[in-house]
N, C-alpha and C positions, 0 to 999 in steps of 0.2 A: 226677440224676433230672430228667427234664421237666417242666415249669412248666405245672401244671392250668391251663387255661383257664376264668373262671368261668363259661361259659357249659355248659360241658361238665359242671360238676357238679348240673346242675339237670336230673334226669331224667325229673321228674315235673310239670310245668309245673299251676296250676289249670285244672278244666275246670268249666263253668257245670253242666253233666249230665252225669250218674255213664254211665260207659263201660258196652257189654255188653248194653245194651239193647236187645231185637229189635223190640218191640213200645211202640211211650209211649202219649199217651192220645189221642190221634186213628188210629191205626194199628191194626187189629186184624188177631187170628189168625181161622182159619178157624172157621165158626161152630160144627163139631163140636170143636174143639179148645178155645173161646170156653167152650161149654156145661162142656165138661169141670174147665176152669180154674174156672170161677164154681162149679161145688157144689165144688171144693177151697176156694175162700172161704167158702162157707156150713159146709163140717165146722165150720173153725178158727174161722167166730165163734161156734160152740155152746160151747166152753170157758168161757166167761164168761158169755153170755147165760147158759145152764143152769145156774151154777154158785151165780152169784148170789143168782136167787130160790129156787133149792132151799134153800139155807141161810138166805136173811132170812126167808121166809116165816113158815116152822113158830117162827121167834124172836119173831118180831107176832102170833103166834096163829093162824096162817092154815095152809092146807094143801091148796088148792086146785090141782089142778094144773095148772089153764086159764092159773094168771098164768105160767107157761112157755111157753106158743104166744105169749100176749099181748104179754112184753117181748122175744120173738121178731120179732113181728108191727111192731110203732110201731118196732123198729131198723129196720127194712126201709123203713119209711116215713117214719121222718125227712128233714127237708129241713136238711142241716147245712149249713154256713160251711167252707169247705176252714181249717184253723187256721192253715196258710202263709201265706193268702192276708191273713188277718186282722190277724196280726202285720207283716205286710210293711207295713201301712198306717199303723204308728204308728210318728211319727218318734221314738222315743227306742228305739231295736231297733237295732243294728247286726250283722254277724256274728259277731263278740266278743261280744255277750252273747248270743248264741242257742246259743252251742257249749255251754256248763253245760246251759241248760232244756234243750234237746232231749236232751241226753247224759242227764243223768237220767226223763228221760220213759223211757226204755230201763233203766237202769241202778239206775234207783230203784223197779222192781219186781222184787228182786233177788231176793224171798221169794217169788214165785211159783216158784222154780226149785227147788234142793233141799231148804234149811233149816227145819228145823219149826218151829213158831210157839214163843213164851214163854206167848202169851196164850191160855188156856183159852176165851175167850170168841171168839177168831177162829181154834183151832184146827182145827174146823170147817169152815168159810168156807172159807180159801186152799186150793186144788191146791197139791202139791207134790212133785215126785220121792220126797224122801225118805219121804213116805207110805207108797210101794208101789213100792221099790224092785225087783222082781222083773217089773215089768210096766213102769215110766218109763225104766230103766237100757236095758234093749233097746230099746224105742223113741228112745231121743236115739244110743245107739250108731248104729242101722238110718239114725234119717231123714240123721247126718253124711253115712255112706256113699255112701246112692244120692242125694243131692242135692248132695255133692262130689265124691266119690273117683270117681262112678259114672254123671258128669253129661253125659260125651260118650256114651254110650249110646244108639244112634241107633234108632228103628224107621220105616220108611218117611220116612224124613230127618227124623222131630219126635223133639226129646231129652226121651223118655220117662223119665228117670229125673231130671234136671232139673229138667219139667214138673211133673209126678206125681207128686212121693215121697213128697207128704206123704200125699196117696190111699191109695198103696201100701201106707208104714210102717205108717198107722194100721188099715189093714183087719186086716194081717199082726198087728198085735199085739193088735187089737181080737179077734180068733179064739181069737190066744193065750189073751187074760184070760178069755174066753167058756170054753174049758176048763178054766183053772183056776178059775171061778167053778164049770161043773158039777161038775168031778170034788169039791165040797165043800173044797177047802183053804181056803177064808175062813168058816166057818160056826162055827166057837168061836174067832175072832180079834176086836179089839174093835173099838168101833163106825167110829173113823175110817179103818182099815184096811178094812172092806166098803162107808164112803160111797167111799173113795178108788179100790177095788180092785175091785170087783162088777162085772158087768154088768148085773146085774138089780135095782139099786138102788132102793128106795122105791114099788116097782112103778109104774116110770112110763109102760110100756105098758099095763097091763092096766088101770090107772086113767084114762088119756088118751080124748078122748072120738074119733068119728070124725072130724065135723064139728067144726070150732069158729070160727065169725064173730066178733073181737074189732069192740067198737062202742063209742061215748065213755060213760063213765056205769054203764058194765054194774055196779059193784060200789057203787053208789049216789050222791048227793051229796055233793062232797066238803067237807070240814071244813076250819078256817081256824084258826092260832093262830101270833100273832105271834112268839114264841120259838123255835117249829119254820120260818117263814118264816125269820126269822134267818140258822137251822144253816141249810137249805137254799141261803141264798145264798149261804154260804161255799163249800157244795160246785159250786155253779153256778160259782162263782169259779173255783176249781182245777181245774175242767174247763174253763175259758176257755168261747169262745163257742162257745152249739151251735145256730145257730138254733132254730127254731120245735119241735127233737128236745124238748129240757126240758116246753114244752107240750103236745105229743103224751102224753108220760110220764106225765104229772098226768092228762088229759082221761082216756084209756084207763085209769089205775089200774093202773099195772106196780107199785108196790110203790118202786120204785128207779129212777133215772136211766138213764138211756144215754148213753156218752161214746164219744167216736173209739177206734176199734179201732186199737191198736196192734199188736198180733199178725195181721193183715191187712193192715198197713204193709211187716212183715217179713217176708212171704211174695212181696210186690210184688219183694223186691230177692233172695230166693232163687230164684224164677222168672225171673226178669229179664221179664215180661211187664206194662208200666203199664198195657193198656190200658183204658180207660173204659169199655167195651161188656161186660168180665167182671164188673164189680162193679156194673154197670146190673144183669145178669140173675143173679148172685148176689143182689141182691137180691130178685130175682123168685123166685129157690128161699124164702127166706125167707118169703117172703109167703105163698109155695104149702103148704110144709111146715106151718106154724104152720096154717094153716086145716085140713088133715087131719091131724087132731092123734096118730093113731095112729101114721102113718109118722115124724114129728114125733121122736116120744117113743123109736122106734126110733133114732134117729141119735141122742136125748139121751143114751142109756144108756151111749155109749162111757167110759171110764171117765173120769176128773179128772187121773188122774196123766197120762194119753197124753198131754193136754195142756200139763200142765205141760213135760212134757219136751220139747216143742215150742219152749213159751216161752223156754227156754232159748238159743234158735238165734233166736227171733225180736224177744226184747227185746236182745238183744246185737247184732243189724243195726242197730235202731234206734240203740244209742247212739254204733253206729259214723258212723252218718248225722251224730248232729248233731256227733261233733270232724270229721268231714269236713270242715265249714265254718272250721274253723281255717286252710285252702289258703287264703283272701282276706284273714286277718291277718297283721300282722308277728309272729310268734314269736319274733325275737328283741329284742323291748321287754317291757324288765319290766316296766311296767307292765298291758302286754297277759297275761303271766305270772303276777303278782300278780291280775287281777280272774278267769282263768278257774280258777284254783288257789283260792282262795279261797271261789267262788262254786261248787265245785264241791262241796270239803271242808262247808261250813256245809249246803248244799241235802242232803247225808246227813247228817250228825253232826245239826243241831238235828231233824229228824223220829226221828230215831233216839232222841234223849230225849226228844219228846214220847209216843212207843209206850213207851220201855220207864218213864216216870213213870204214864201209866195206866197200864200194866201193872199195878205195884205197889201204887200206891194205888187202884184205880178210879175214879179222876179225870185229869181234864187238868191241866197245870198252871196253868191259866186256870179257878179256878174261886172266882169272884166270886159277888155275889148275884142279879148279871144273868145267868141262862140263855143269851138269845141274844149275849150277847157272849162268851160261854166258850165256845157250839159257834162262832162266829166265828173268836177266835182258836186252838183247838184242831186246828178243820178245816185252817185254811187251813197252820198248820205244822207242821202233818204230812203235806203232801205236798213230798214233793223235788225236782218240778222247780216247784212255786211256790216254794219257800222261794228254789230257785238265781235263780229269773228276778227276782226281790225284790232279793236280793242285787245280781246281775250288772248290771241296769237303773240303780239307784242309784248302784254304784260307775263304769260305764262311763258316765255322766253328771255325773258332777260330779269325777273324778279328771282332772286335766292336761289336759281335753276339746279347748284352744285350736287345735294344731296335731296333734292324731291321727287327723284324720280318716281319713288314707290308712292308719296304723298298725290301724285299727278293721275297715278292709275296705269304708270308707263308696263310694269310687268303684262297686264293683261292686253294692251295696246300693240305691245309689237309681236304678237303673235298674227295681228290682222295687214304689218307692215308691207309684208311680200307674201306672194300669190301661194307657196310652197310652207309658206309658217303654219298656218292652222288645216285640218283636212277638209274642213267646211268651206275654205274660201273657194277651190275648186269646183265643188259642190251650185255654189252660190251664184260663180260669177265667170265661169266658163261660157264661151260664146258659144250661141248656137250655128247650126250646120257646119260645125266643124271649123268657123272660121280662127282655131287656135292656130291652124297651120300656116295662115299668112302674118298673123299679132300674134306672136309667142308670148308669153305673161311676162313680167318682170317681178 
């Protein structure tokens, strides 16, 4: 038998950017193709915007359904911190530890996809496939199809199924649930099967107003309590940094935060289209929709489950994103082995007993006589890719650190350290309207 060359068995060599790409973020498609892609970003972030305050609302007492436009409205207008770019800049981050956090930022919303909740208190809250299983199951069969199997599908040379599936699937199934809402099959089924399954859910058209101008203050002065500060900063924590998004949130009175959309992460790499100018005027649909609050309130109606099934395709991109980064480690050091195994295993298992300890008792397992140190430590570990990045940071900083660097992936890491290391980073992460002149880079 002939003697493998080892260069011949390496067929996959690392690349710095994911192949396939037609368009990144200076490159743009044409601007009716532009237009077309950005309300596909505006559907997919109604899943969550909508889903949210529909359910926290009415649990605060509230039932207004203007804070739908509103936490519609301040997503649009946040000014966030790209979270790449944020992490790149703290020297205790290598690629080895970012494979766990970002893998679970995907992977550790695993409950929005089929599984129904344990918790009566958030069964409610979560979208889920298995909800409305007659309306999510066709929709994740449909959107595979025409966004894989169906993806060379050419019309006037743009790959329309590709592009659009998600347009597509959701129209096609959004008609579907729209008949099986008329023809009465959810009208003696119980309540979370009609929030999940209905189209005509909580009458959020016919309650929606035409006009609606969100402005700072509209729902009065706000109130201060040091214990609720606390919780809040833990969840400010596990969202890592959002710029000035957080104060927007409070000024406006959404009820709830806004955090980076991850399911418009996963649509960036199902399209293969980065560019910067779709999620520019995606956000302009936002703005626009949320002010005419009746068109608004038509695109909120689509059901919870569509989405979910969505999510399904698109937190699984994500976490395929972050073991990607495993290409600039040595995989074969155990030690490298031992910190993403490890940090992977704990960032699910510990949030997994802090859900299912409240679950059972209605506490966290942090419940001391200080409030703001229970919603502290409750918040902050029960999310899974804080728990992993806690972990991973830790152990990839003080485990054999002498000579790993190159085992870690640090050569290709500190190229992205400061603003001036790589030419892409300029490229990438340069503010617009010139505001380099007030934040000079570091």
């Amino acid at each position: 038998m002939a003697e493998v060359k080892p260069e011949e068995t390496v067929h996959h060599p690392p690349m710095d950017q994911l192949q396939g790409f037609e368009y990144c973020i200076d490159s743009n498609p044409s601007w009716g193709e532009a237009i077309a892609l950005a309300f596909q970003h505006y559907i997919l972030s109604l899943g969550t915007a909508v889903m949210i305050p529909t359910m926290l609302v009415p649990l605060m007492g509230g039932n207004d359904v203007r804070i739908l436009s509103l936490f519609i409205y301040v997503s649009a207008c946040s000014c966030r911190y790209n979270l790449k770019l944020q992490l790149l800049k703290l020297v205790f981050f290598s690629p080895l530890g970012m494979v766990p956090v970002v893998a679970l930022v995907g992977l550790g919303l695993f409950e929005r996809g089929f599984p129904v909740n344990r918790s009566q208190l958030t069964e409610d809250i979560i979208s889920q496939v298995g909800k409305c299983v007659e309306i999510g199951l066709p929709m994740l069969i449909l959107f595979v199809a025409f966004s894989q199997y169906l993806k060379h599908v050419h019309v006037r040379n743009v790959p329309v199924m590709e592009r659009f599936s998600l347009l597509l699937c959701i129209a096609l199934v959004w008609v579907y649930a729209h008949i099986l809402t008329a023809s009465g099959a959810y009208k003696h089924t119980a309540l979370v099967t009609q929030i999940n399954c209905r189209t005509d859910r909580a009458n959020l058209i016919s309650s929606a107003l035409w006009i609606s101008i969100p402005f700072p203050l509209q729902w009065g002065a706000p109130t201060f309590s040091a214990d609720h500060t606390f919780g809040m900063m833990a969840a400010v924590l596990v969202s890592l940094i959002e710029g000035i998004g957080t104060l927007l949130d409070g000024l406006f009175g959404t009820g709830t935060g806004s955090t980076v959309s991850i399911e418009n992460v996963g649509l960036l790499g199902s399209t293969r289209v980065g560019s910067r100018r779709v999620i520019q005027i995606s956000a302009g649909f936002m703005i626009f929709f949320s002010m005419l609050g009746k068109f608004g309130a038509l695109f909120a109606s689509i059901p919870f489950t569509i989405f979910a099934a969505v999510y399904c395709v698109m937190f699984g991109i994500v976490a395929a994103v972050g073991l990607s980064f495993m290409q600039f480690t040595n995989m074969n050091s155990m030690r490298n082995l031992f910190i993403i195994g490890v940090s992977l295993f704990l960032g699910l298992s510990i949030p997994e007993y802090f859900s299912r300890y409240s679950t059972s008792s209605q506490q966290g397992p942090a419940h001391t006589k200080a409030g703001w140190f229970n919603d502290y430590i409750n918040t902050v570990f029960s999310s899974p890719p804080t728990v992993a990045l806690l972990v991973a940071v830790i152990l990839d900083n003080t485990l054999d650190v002498r000579d790993a660097a190159r085992d870690r992936g640090m050569p290709w890491w500190s190229r992205f350290r400061t603003f001036r290391g790589d030419s892409r980073n300029e490229e990438f992460y340069t503010l617009p309207f010139n505001l380099n002149r007030f934040f000079p880079p570091s």
